[in-house]
C-alpha positions in Angstrom: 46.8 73.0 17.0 47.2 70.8 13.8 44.9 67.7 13.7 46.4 64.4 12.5 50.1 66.3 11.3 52.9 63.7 11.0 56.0 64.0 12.8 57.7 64.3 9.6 55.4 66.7 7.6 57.1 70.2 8.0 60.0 71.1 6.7 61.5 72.2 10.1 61.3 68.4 11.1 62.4 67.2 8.1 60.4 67.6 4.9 61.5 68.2 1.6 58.4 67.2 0.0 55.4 69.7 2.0 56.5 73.3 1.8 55.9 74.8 4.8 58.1 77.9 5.0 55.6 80.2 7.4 56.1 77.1 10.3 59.9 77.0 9.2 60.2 80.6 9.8 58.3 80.7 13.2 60.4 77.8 13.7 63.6 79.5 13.3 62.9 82.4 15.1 62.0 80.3 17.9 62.3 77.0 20.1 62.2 73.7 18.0 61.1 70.7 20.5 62.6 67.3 18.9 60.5 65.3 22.3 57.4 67.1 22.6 54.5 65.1 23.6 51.1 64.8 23.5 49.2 62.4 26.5 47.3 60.9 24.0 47.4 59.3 20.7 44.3 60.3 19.6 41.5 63.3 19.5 39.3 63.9 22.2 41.5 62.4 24.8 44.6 64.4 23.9 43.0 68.1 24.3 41.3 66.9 27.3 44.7 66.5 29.0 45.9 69.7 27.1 43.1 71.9 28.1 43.6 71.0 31.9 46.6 70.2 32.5 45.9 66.8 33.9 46.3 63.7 32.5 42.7 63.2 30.8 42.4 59.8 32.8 42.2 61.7 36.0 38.9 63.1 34.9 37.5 59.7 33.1 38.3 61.5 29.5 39.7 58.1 28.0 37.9 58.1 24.6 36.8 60.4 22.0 32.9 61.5 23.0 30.4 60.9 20.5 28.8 63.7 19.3 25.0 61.7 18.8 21.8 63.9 20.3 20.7 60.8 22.4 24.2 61.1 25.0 25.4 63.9 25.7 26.6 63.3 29.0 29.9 62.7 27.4 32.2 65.3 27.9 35.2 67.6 29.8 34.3 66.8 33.2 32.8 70.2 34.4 34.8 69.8 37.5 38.0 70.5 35.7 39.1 73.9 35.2 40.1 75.2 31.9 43.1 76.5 30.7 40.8 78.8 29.0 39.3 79.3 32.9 42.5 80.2 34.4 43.8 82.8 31.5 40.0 84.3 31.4 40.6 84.7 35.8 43.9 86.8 34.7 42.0 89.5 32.5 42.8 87.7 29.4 40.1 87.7 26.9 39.5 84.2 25.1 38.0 82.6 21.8 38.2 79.2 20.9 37.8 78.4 17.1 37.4 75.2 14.9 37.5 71.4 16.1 36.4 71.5 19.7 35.8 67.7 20.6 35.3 67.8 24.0 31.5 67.3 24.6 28.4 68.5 22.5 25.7 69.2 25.0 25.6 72.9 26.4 27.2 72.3 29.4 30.5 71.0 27.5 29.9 74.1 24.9 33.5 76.0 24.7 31.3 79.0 26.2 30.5 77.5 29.2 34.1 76.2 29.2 36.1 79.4 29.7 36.0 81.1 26.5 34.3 84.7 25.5 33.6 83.7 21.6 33.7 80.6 19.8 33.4 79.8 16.1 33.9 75.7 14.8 31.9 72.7 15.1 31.7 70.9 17.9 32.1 66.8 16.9 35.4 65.5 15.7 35.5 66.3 11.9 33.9 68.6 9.1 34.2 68.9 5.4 36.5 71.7 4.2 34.4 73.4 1.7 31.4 74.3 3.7 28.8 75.1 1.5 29.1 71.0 0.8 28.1 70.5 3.5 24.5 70.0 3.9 24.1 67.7 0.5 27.0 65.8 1.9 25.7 64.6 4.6 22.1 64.3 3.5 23.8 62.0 0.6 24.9 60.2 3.6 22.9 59.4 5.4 20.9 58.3 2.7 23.5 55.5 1.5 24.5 54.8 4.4 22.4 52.6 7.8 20.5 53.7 11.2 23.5 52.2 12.9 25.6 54.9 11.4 23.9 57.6 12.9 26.9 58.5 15.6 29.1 59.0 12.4 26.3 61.3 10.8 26.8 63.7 13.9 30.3 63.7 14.6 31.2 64.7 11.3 28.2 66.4 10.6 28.1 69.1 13.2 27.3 72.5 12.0 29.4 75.4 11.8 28.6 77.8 14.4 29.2 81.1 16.3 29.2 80.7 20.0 26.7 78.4 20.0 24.3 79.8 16.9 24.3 77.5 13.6 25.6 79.8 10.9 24.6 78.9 6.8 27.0 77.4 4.8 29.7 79.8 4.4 31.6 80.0 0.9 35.4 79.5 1.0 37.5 76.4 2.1 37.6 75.7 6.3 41.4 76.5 7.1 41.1 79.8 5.7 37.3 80.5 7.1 39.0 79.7 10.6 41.5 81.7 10.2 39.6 84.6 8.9 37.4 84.4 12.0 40.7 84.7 13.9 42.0 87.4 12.8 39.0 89.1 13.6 39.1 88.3 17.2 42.3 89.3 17.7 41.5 92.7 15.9 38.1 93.2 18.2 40.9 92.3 21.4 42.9 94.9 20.1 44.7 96.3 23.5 43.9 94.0 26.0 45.7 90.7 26.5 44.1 87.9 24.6 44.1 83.6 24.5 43.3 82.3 21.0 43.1 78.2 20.5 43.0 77.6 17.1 42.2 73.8 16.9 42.4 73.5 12.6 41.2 69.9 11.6 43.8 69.8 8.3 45.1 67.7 7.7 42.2 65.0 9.8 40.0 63.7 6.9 38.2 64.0 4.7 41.1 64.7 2.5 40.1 67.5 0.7 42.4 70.9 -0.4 42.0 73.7 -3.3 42.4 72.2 -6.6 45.2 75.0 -7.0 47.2 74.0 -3.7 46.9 69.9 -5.0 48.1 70.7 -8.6 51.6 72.0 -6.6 51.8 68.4 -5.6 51.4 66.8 -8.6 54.4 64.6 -8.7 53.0 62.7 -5.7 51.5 59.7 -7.2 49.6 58.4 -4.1 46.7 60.5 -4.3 46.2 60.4 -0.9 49.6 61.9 0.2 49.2 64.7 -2.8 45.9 66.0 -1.2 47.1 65.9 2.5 50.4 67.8 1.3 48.2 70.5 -0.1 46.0 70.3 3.2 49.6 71.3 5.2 50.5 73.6 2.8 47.1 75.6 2.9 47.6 75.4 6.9 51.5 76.6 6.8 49.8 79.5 4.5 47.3 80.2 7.2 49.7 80.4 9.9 51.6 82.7 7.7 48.6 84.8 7.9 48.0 84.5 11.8 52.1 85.9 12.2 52.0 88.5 9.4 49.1 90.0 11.6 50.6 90.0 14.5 53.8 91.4 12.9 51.5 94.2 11.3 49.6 95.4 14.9 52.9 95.4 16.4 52.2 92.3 19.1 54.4 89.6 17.6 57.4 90.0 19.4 55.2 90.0 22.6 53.0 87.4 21.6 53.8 83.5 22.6 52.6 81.2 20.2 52.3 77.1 20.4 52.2 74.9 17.4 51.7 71.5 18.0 49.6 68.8 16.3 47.2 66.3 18.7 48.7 63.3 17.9 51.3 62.0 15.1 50.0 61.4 11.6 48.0 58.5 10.1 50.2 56.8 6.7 47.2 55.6 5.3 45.2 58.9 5.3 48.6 60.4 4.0 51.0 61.6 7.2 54.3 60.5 7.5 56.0 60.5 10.7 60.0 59.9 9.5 61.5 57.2 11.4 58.9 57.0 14.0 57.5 53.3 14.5 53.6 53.7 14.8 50.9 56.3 13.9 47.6 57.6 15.5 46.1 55.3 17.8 49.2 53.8 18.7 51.4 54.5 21.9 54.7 54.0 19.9 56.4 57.5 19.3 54.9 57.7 15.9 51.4 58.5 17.6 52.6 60.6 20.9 55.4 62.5 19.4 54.3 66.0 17.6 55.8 68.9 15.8 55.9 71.1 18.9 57.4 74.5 18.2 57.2 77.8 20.8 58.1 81.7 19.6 57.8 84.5 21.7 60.6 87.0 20.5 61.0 89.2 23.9 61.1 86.3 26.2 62.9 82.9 24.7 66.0 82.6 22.2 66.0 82.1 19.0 67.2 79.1 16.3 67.2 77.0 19.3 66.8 73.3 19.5 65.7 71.6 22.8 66.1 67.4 23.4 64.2 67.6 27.1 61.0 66.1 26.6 58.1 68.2 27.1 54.3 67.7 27.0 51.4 69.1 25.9 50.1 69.0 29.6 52.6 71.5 30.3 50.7 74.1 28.0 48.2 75.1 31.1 50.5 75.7 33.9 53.5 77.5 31.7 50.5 79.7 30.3 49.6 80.6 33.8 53.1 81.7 34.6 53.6 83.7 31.9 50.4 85.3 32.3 50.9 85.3 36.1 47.8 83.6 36.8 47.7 80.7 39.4 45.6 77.7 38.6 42.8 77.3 40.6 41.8 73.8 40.2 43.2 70.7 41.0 46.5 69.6 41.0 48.0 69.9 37.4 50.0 66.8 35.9 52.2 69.4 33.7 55.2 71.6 34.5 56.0 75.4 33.6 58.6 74.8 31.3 59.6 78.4 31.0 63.3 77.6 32.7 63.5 74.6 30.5 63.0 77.4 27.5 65.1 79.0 28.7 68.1 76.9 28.8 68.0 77.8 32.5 70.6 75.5 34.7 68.7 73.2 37.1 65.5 73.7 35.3 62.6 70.7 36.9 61.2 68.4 33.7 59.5 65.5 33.6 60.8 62.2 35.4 58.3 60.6 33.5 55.6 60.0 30.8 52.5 58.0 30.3 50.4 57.3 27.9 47.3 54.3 27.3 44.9 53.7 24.8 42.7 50.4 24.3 44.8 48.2 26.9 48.1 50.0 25.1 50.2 51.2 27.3 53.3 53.5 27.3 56.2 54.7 29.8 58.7 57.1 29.3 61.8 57.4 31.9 64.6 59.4 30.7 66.0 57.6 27.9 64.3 54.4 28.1 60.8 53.7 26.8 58.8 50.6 27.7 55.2 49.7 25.9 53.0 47.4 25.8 51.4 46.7 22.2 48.4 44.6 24.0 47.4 43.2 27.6 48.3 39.6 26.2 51.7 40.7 24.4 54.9 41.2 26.3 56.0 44.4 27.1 59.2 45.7 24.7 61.9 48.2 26.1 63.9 50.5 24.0 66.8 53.4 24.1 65.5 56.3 22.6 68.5 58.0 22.2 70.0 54.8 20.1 66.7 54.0 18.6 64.2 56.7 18.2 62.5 54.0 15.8 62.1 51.8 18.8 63.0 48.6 16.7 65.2 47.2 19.1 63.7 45.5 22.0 66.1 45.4 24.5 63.9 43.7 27.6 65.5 40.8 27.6 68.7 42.6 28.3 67.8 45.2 30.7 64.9 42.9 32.8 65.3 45.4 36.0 64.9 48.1 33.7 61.9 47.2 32.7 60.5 45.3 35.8 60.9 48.9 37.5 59.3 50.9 34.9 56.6 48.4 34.9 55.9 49.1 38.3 56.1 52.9 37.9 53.5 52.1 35.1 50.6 50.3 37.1 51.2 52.3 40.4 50.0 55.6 37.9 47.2 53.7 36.0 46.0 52.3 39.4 45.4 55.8 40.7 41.9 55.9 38.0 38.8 54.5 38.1 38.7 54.0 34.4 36.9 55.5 31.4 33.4 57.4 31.7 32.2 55.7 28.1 33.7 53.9 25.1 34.8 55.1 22.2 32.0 55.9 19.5 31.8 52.5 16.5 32.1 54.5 13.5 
């Protein structure tokens, strides 16, 4: 899972500006998603719904957790089983690494959340050259006010290893991550093993190897040139991830998920193409993700599928292909295996919702209706005319929209709203 990646920002969707040829490959030899979803705009909320399943308001998971000492009662409701829970019930051995996002306190700890080994930092960001770390943030906190403090721990978390603060380790993040998992997957050698690899590139702080940002020297916007080199540096990695699989003989029966959290941010450099919106927002530009599937013994190859699909599906097509059944509640996602497949018939999604901050979002088959804010009007569009969603089209189409809007506040009626509010920054 990329953090923050744009729509746009891989070459498979796109780019001619950010190599990316390890995604490309995996990309070529695999499934290519042009509607893959996430159920959130944004951080915490979005791996909430992916690691259960559910949409993340069933469980009161609405806004990112802080990651401040004096709440921790913010967090993955602990009644909610993990996707990490249900694979770990199937024999599956499991490590989470990097941005975890979900709740600081112990309880909320990616140990005590279905996984064997974990080695990240548990708030929503981190500085990418580690050993940094400590004089950054006591430089920080120094210029910076008592009211500030929540910022001071969510991006000052400590790397750690299953729950023990490590030192400062030497090297640059994406590739420390990385290095960590290929280790796991060389201690899990012969059994069957879950790895969630939750990178933060290219989230800020914007910060790559001097080497990787000197490629990109012909982008003038300094901003853009060092997220390039962040995606580049995280294509490489990947590179590394398949090129051990390829060498221990499990890629071909290995299924591996990209997908980013949310669409990119233009002002922290992502682009999302012709996507109206960003992060934050409920216009495709923040809920539509690079979303690409390989697993070389069981789906085709070089092909291209329109059906939308979201990340909530993750959990239960895991299950099946692990032949695990899910436990908990009733899941919001679909095994899309069939739809992978190209399978006639296959079941998808009759619809999709998203909110965020009195935003709200519906998706029904071609048509997508949104609401920009409680006191605006709500705007319908034809995705397959206008993926940009420029043309409003409510006005045209009023029982359209009048049913959709109904389908909309019969689903958001169902919760009792958010468990806290997102952390002032």
């Amino acid at each position: 899972m990329a953090d923050d990646l744009g729509y746009a920002d891989l070459g498979v969707y796109g780019s001619n500006e950010i190599q990316t040829p390890n995604l490309d490959q995996l990309a070529d030899g695999g499934i290519i998603l042009t509607d893959g979803y996430v159920s959130a705009p944004y951080c915490g909320p979005s791996r909430a719904g992916f690691m259960t399943g559910r949409y993340q308001q069933r469980h009161g998971f609405w806004c990112n957790p802080t990651n401040w000492p004096v709440d921790r009662s913010q967090g993955l409701d602990l009644e909610e089983e993990t996707i990490a829970d249900v694979l770990r019930r199937g024999g599956y051995r499991t490590c989470a690494i990097g941005k975890w996002h979900l709740g600081s306190a112990e309880a909320f700890h990616p140990i005590n959340r279905g996984f064997d080994e974990y080695f990240g930092f548990l708030g929503g960001g981190h500085h990418y050259f580690p050993m940094q770390y400590e004089e950054n943030m006591k430089r920080w906190a120094r210029d910076h006010s008592d009211t500030d403090t929540p910022f001071l721990y969510n991006y000052g978390s400590p790397l750690e290893v299953s729950g023990i603060p490590i030192p400062p380790q030497e090297g640059y993040l994406t590739d420390l991550l990385t290095d960590y998992s290929i280790g796991f997957m060389k201690r899990a050698s012969g059994t069957p093993f879950f790895l969630y690899i939750a990178y933060n590139a290219p989230h800020v702080p914007l910060e790559a190897p001097e080497e990787t940002i000197e490629k990109y020297s012909s982008i003038n916007d300094k901003k853009r040139r060092t997220y390039a080199a962040m995606v580049d540096n995280l294509d490489m990695n990947m590179g590394r991830i398949v090129e051990y699989l390829r060498e221990s003989g499990e890629f071909d029966n290995t299924l591996i998920v990209f997908i980013s959290d949310n669409g990119g941010k233009p002002q922290n450099g992502g682009f999302n193409g012709e996507l109206r919106g960003h992060k934050g927002q409920v216009y495709e530009g923040g809920v539509r993700v690079p979303f690409i599937w390989s697993w070389p013994n069981v789906l085709p190859a070089g092909e291209i599928v329109t059906t939308p699909i979201s990340s909530l599906d993750l959990l239960p097509t895991f299950a099946v292909a692990a032949g695990v059944n899910p436990a908990g509640k009733p899941l919001d996602g679909i095994n899309v295996l069939p739809v992978l497949l190209g399978e006639s018939g296959s079941a998808s999604h009759a619809r999709l919702f998203w909110e965020r901050g009195g935003q709200r979002g519906i998706r029904q088959g071609e048509w997508k209706a949104t609401l920009w804010r409680e006191r605006s009007n709500w705007q319908l569009f034809n995705l397959t005319d206008d993926v940009g969603e420029q043309n409003d089209l409510a006005k045209s189409n009023p029982e359209q929209l009048e049913e959709m809007k109904a389908l909309y506040e019969q689903w958001i009626g169902q919760f009792e709203g958010p468990r806290w509010s997102d952390p002032k920054y």
